[in-house]
C-alpha positions as CSV (number, residue, x, y, z in Angstrom):
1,X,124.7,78.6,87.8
2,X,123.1,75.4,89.3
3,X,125.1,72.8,91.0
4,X,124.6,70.2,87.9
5,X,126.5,73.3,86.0
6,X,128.6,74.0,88.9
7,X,130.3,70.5,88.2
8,X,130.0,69.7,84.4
9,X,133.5,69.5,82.6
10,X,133.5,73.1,80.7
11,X,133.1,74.9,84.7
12,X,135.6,72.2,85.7
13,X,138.0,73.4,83.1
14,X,137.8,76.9,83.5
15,X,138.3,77.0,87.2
16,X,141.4,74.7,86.5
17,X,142.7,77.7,83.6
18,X,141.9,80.6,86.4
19,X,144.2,78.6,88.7
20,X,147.0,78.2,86.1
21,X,146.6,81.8,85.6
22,X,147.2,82.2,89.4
23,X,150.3,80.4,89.3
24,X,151.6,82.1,86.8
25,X,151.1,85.2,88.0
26,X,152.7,84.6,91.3
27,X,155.7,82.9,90.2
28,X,156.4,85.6,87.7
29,X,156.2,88.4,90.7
30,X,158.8,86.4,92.3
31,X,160.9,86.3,89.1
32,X,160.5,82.8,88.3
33,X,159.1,83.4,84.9
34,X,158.8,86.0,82.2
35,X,156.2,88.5,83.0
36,X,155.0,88.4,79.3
37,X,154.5,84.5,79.7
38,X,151.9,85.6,82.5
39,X,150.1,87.7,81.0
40,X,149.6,85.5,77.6
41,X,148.5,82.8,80.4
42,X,146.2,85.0,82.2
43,X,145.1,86.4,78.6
44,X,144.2,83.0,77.2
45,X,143.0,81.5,80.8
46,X,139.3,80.8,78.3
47,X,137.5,77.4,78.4
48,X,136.2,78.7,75.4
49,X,139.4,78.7,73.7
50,X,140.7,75.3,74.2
51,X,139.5,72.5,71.6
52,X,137.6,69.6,73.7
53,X,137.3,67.0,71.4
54,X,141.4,67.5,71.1
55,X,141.7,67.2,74.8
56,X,139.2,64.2,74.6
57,X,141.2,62.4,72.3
58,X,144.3,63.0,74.0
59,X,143.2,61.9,77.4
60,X,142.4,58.8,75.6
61,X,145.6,58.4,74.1
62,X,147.1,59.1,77.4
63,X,144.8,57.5,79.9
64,X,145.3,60.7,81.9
65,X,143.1,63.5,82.4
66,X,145.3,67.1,83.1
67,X,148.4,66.3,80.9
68,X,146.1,66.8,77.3
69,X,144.3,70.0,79.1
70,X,148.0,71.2,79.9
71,X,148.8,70.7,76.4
72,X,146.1,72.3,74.8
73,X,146.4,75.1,77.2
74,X,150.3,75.6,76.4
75,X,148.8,75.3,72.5
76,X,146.4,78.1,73.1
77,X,148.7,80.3,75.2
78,X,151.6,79.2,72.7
79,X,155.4,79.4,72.2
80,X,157.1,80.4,73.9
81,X,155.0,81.3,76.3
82,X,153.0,78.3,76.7
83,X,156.4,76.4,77.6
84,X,155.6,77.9,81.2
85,X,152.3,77.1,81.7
86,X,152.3,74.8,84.6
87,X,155.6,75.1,85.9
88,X,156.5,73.6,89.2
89,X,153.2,72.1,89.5
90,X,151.6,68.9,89.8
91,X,148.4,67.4,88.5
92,X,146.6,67.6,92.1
93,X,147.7,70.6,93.1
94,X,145.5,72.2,89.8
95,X,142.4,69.8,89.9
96,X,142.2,70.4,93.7
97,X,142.5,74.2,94.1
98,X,140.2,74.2,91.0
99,X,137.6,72.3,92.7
100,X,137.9,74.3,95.9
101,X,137.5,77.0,93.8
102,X,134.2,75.1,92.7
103,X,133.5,74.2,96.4
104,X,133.2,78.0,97.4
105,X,130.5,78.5,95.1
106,X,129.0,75.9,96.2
107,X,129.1,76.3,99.8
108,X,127.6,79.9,99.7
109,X,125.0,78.8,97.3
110,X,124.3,76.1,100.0
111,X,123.7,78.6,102.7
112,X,121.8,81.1,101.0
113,X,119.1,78.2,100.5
114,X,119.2,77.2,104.3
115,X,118.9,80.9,105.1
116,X,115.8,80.6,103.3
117,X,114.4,77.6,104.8
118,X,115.5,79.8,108.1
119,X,113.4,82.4,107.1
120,X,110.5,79.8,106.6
121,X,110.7,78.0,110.0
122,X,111.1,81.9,111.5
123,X,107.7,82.4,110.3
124,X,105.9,79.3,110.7
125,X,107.2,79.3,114.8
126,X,106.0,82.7,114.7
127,X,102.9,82.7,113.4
128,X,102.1,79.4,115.4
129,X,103.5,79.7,118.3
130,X,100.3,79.5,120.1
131,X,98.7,76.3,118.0
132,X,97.8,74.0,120.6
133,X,98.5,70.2,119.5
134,X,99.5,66.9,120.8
135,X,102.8,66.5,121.3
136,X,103.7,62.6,120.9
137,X,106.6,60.6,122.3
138,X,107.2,56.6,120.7
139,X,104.0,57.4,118.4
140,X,101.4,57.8,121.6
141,X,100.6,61.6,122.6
142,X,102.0,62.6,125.6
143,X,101.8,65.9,126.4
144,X,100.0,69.4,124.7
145,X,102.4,71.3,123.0
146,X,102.1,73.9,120.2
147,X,103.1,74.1,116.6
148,X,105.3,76.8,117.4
149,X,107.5,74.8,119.6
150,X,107.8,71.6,117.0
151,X,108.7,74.2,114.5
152,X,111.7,75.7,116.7
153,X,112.6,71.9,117.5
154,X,113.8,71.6,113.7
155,X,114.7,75.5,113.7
156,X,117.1,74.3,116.8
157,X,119.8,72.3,114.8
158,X,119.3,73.9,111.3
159,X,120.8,77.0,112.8
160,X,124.0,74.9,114.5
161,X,124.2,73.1,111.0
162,X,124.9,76.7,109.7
163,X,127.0,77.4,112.4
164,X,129.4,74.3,111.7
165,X,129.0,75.2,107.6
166,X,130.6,78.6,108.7
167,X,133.3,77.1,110.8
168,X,134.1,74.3,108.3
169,X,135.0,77.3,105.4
170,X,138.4,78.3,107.0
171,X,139.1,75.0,106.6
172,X,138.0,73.9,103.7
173,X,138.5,77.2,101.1
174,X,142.3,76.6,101.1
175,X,144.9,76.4,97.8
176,X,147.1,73.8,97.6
177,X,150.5,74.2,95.6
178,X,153.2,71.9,97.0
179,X,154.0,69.8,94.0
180,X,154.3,66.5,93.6
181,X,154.0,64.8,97.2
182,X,153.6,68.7,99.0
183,X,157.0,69.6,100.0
184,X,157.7,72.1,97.0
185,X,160.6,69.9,95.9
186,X,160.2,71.1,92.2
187,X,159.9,75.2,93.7
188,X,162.4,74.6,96.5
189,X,162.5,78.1,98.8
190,X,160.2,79.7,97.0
191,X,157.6,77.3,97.2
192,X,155.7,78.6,100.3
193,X,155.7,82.2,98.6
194,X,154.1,80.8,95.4
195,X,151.1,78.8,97.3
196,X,150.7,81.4,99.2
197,X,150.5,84.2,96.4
198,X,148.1,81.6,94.5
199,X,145.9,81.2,97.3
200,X,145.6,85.4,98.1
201,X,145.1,85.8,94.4
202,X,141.6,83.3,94.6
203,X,140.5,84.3,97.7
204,X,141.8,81.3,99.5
205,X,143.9,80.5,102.2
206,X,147.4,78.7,101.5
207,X,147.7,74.7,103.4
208,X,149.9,74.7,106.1
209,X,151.3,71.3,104.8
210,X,150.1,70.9,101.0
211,X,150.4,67.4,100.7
212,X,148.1,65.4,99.1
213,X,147.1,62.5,101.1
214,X,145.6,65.3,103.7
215,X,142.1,65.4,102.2
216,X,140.0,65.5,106.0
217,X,138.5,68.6,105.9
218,X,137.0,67.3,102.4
219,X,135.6,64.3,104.2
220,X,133.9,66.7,106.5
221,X,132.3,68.6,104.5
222,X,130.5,65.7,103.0
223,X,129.6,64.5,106.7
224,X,128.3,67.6,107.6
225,X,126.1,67.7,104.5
226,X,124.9,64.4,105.5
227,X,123.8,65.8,109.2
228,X,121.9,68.3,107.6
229,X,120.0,65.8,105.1
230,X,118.9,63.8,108.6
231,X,117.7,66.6,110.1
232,X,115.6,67.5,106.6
233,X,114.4,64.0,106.3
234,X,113.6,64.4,110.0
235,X,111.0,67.0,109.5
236,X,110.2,65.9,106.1
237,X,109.0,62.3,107.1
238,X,107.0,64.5,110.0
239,X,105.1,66.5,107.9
240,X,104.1,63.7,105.9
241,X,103.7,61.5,108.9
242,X,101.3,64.5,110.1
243,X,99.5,64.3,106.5
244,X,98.5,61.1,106.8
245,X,94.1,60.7,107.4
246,X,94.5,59.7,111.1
247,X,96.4,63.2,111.7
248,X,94.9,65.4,109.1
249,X,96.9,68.0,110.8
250,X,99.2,69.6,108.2
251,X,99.5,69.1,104.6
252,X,102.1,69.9,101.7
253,X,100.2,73.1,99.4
254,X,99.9,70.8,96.4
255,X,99.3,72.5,92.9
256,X,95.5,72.5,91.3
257,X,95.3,69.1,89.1
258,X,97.8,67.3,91.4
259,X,97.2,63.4,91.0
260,X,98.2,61.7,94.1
261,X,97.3,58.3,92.3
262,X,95.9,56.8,88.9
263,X,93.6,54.5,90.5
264,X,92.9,56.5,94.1
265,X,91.7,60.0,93.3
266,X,91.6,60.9,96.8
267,X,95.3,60.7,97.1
268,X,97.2,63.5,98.7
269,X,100.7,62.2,99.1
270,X,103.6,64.2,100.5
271,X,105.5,63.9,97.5
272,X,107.8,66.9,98.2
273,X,108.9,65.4,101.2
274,X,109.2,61.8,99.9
275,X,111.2,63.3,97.7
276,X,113.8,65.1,100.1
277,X,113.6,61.5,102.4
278,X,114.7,59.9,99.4
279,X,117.5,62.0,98.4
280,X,118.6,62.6,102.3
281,X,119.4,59.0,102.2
282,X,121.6,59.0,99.3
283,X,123.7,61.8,100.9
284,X,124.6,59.8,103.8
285,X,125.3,57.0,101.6
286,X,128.0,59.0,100.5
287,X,129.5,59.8,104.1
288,X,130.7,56.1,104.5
289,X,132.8,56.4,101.3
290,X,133.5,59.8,102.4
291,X,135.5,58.4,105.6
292,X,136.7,55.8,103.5
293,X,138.8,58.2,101.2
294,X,140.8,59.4,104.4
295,X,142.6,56.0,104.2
296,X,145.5,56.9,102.1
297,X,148.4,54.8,100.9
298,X,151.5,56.9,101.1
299,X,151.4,60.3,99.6
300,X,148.5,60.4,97.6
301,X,146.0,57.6,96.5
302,X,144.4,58.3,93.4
303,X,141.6,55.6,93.5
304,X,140.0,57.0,97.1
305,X,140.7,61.0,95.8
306,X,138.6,60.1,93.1
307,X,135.8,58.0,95.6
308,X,135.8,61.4,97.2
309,X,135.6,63.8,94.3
310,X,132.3,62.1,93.7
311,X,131.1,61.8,97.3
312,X,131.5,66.0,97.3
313,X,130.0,66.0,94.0
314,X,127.2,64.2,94.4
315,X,126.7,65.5,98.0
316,X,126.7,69.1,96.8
317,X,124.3,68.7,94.0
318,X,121.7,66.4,95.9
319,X,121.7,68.7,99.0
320,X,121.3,72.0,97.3
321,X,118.1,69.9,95.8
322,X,117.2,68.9,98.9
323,X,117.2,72.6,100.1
324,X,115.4,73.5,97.7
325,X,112.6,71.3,98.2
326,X,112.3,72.0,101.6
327,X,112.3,75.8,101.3
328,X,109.0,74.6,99.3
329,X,107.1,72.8,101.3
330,X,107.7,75.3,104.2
331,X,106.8,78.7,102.8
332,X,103.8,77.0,101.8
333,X,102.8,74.2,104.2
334,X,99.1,73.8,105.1
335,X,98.3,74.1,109.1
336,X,95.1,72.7,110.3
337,X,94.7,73.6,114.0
338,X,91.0,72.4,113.8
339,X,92.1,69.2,113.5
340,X,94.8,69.7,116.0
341,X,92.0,70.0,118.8
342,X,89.9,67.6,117.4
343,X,93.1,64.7,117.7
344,X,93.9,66.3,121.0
345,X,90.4,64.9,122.1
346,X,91.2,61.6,121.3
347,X,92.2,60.1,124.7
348,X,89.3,61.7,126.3
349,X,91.7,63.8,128.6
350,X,94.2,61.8,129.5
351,X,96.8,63.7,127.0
352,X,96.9,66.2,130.5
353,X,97.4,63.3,133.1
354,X,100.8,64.4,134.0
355,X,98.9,68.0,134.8
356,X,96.6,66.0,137.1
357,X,99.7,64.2,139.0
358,X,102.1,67.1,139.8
359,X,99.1,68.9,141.6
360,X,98.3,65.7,143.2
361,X,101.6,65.6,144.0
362,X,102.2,68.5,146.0
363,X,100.3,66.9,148.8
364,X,100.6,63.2,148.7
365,X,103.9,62.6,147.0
366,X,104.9,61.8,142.9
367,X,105.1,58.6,143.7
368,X,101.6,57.9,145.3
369,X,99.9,60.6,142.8
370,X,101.7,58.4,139.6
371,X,99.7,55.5,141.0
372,X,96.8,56.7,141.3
373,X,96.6,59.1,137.9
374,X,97.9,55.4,136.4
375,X,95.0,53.7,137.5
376,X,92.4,56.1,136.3
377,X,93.9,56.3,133.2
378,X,93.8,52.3,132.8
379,X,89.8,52.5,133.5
380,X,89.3,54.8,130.7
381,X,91.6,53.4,128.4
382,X,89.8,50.1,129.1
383,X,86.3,51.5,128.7
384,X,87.0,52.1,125.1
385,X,85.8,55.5,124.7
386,X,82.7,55.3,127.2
387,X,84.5,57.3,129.7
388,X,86.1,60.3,129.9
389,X,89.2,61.1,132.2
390,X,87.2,64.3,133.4
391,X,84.4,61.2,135.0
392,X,86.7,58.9,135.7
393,X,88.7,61.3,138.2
394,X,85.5,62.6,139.9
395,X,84.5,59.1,140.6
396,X,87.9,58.5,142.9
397,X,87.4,59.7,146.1
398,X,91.1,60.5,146.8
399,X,91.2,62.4,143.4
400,X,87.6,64.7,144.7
401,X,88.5,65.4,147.8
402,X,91.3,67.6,146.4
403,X,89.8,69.2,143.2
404,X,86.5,71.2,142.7
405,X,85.1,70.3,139.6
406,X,85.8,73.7,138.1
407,X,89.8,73.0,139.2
408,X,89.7,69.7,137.6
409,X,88.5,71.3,134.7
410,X,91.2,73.5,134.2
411,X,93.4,70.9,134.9
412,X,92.5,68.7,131.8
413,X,92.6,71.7,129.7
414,X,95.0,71.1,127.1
415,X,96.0,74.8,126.8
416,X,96.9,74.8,130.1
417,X,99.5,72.6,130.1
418,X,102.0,73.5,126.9
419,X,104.8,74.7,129.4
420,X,106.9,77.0,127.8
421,X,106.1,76.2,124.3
422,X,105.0,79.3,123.0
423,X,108.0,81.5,124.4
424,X,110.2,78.4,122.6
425,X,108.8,78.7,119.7
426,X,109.3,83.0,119.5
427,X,112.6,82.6,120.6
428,X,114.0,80.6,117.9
429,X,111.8,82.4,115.9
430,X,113.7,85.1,116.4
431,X,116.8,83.4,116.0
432,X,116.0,82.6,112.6
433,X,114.9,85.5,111.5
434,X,118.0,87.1,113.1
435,X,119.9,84.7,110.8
436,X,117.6,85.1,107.9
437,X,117.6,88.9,107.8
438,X,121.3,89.2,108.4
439,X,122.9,87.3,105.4
């Protein structure tokens, strides 16, 4: 089942039936109703059973939507059974078990797809963890890095994301049964017994106060979702950043016959990744209304529940697409390091001035080796691309008199000065791939 499926009206219904079955279950072990009006409920607990266009008409007739499904249900389960379908409950308490029923599903179908994409930045951080390119701070390089280590830089907060998606589900995967305002008024004694038997019999956890107005571990959820669609809109405007003609450096595997444009055949455009930028944003657009939906006026407010029925909704289905997308674009993303040397060449050397300054430093201070490192790399930088750093440093006597040529050399060496990058990158390689093999 997809999420679109997940959430149509027919799984809707049938979760909301299985909870009803619940219910009755429970409150006939604890001798609040006939046995044999539990098992005709659990026995006719069928989406299949109920007739929709009746329920359709009746909600409206009735301008509400669980009182015809109750109805119809009690119809189906019939008399005099169906007389005790529902007892003691309250609209909420149904729909909102029902959709936490829904929410379960959901969530583990969510983290099955982020284990994948886990699996794919294992590999990629892996297999380059030793791909020398340029890192680049406020769009100017800055320092060599490799491949490896800007792959365990997104591999870094998918794998908290997970972490907080598995904390959140205590939380989150709980029944709620308290009736009308959540202080089992309509169950009286009993009333903790009943949530609590409903919530064992669907694999939840009972609330510790059921009341409906309580709705911020809902509201989380959705902001989580939208810390994760950053962080994928993160790396996805990266990669296509890195597409682009100027970097050449990766590329999204693109299909044979892919048309990038109808009147530039030479298009290649990162439309995967447009495509998960585009949907990220809509998921935080819903963590706004998410927050929103917290305000409630006294015991329950039905207008923000139902902004936040949708903000989970839509949340849900547009990250499990985003997920999806990415797990794409990973397992098969293009990685050029050619052109990651070539671009690392650019500056002529200067990507490796802060290599040239710490050993300067060591004998004449940071301070007095910035300044004179700066100045050099102002003269190339001026000499539009007739000088190199490597010429520009021999020429400075304070700069000679402490390198040979062959040290200076090894200084401006790009692979020389990646730092820890490839152990980086293998270590949250293998933190992924501990996470990936393991679920």
């Amino acid at each position: 089942m997809d999420m679109t499926e997940l959430f149509s009206l027919e799984a809707k219904l049938q979760r909301y039936l299985e909870v009803e079955a619940a219910l009755a279950s429970t409150q006939a072990e604890l001798k609040l109703i006939p046995e044999t009006a539990a098992q005709k409920i659990r026995q006719s607990a069928d989406v299949s059973l109920l007739d929709l266009e009746k329920i359709k008409d009746g909600q409206e007739r009735t301008s509400h939507f669980m009182v015809p499904v109750i109805e119809e249900f009690a119809r189906v389960v019939g008399d005099p059974e169906g007389g005790y379908v529902h007892w003691g409950a309250t609209t909420q308490n149904i729909e909102q078990t029902g959709d936490v029923l829904g929410m379960k599903y959901a969530v583990h179908q969510l983290v099955k797809q982020l284990v994948a994409v886990a699996g794919d930045m294992a590999q990629l951080a892996d297999k380059h963890a030793d791909t020398i390119m340029a890192g680049r701070t406020h769009q100017q390089q800055a320092v060599p890095i490799t491949f490896g280590f800007k792959v365990a830089t997104w591999i870094d907060p998918l794998l908290r994301h997970m972490e907080r998606l598995e904390q959140l589900q205590p939380r989150l995967f709980q029944s709620m049964t308290g009736g009308a305002v959540g202080n089992f008024a309509s169950l009286g004694e009993v009333g903790p017994a009943v949530q609590s038997g409903v919530a064992e019999k669907l694999g939840l956890s009972p609330m510790a106060v059921p009341a409906r107005n309580i709705v911020d571990h809902f509201t989380e959820y959705v902001l989580l979702l939208g810390m994760v669609s950053s962080t994928f809109a993160s790396i996805a405007e990266e990669i296509s950043r890195l597409m682009a003609n100027e970097f050449g450096e990766v590329s999204e595997s693109l299909p044979a016959g892919d048309v990038g444009s109808s009147t530039m055949p030479q298009k290649r455009n990162a439309k995967r990744c447009m495509d998960i930028v585009t949907k990220a944003a809509q998921v935080r657009a819903l963590v706004p209304t998410s927050l929103e939906a917290m305000i409630q006026s006294h015991e329950v407010d039905g207008t923000r529940s139902a902004m936040l029925n949708q903000a989970i909704e839509q949340s849900t289905i547009l990250s499990s697409e985003i997920y999806q997308a990415m797990h794409i674009v990973l397992q098969d993303l293009e990685v050029y390091p050619k052109r990651m040397r070539t671009n690392l060449d650019l500056t002529k050397g200067l990507i490796n001035a802060e290599a040239v300054m710490m050993e300067l430093a060591e004998t004449m201070g940071r301070q007095h080796a910035h300044a004179i490192v700066h100045d050099a790399a102002h003269q190339v930088a001026a000499s539009e691309g007739e000088l190199t750093f490597y010429q520009v440093l021999l020429a400075n006597s304070q700069i000679d008199y402490y390198f040979s040529k062959e040290e200076l050399k090894t200084l401006l060496d790009p692979a020389t000065h990646t730092g820890l990058s490839t152990q980086l990158a293998r270590e949250a390689s293998k933190r992924a791939s501990s996470i990936a093999n393991n679920k």
